[in-house]
C-alpha positions in Angstrom: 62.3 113.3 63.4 62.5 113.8 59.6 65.8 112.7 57.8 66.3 116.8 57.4 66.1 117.5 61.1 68.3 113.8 61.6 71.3 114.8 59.0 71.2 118.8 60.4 71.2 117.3 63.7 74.0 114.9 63.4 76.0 117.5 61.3 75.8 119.8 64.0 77.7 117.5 66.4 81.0 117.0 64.4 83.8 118.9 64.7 84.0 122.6 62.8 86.8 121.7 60.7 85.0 118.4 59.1 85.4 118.7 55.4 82.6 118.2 53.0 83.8 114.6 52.2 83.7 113.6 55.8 80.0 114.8 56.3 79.2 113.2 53.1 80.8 110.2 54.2 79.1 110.4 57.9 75.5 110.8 56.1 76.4 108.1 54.0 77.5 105.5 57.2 74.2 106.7 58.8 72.2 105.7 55.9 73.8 102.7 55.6 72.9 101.4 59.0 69.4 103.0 58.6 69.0 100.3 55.7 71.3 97.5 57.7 68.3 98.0 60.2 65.4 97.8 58.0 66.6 94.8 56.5 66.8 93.1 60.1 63.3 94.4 60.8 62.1 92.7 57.9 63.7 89.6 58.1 66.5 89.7 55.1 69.4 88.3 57.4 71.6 85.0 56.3 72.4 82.5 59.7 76.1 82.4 59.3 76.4 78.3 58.5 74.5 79.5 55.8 76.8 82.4 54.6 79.5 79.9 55.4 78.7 76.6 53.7 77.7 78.4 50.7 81.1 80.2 50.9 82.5 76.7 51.4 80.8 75.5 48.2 81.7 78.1 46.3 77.5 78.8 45.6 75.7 82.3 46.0 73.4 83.0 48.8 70.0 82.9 47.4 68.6 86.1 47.2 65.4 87.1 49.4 62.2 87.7 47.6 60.8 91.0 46.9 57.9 92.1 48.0 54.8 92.5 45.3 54.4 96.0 44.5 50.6 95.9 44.2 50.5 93.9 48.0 53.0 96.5 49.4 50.5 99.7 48.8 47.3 98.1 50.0 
């Protein structure tokens, strides 16, 4: 399913007096998740002793890696 047929899909299903803010805000949720997802799928979670000692400490998370753009198109 394209993202065109998802959004006209998932528009379709709320109610006829939705407002344009609350479909933007619906798409936006949607995409959200879509990216919460993907970043499962590729592995860019924190364990939550990490989140938490480092919260503890008062240190940033480290932040993942990103991928090499000439690796990622082969």
């Amino acid at each position: 399913m394209t993202h065109k047929e998802l959004a006209s899909q998932m528009i379709s299903q709320l109610p006829d007096e939705v407002t344009l803010p609350e479909i933007i805000e619906e798409l936006q949720v949607c995409l959200a998740v879509d990216e919460a997802l993907a970043d499962i799928d590729a592995g860019r979670v924190y364990r939550h002793e990490d989140v938490l000692a480092h919260f503890q400490a008062g240190t940033p998370l480290p932040e993942f890696s990103q991928p090499d753009a000439a690796a990622a198109s082969e």
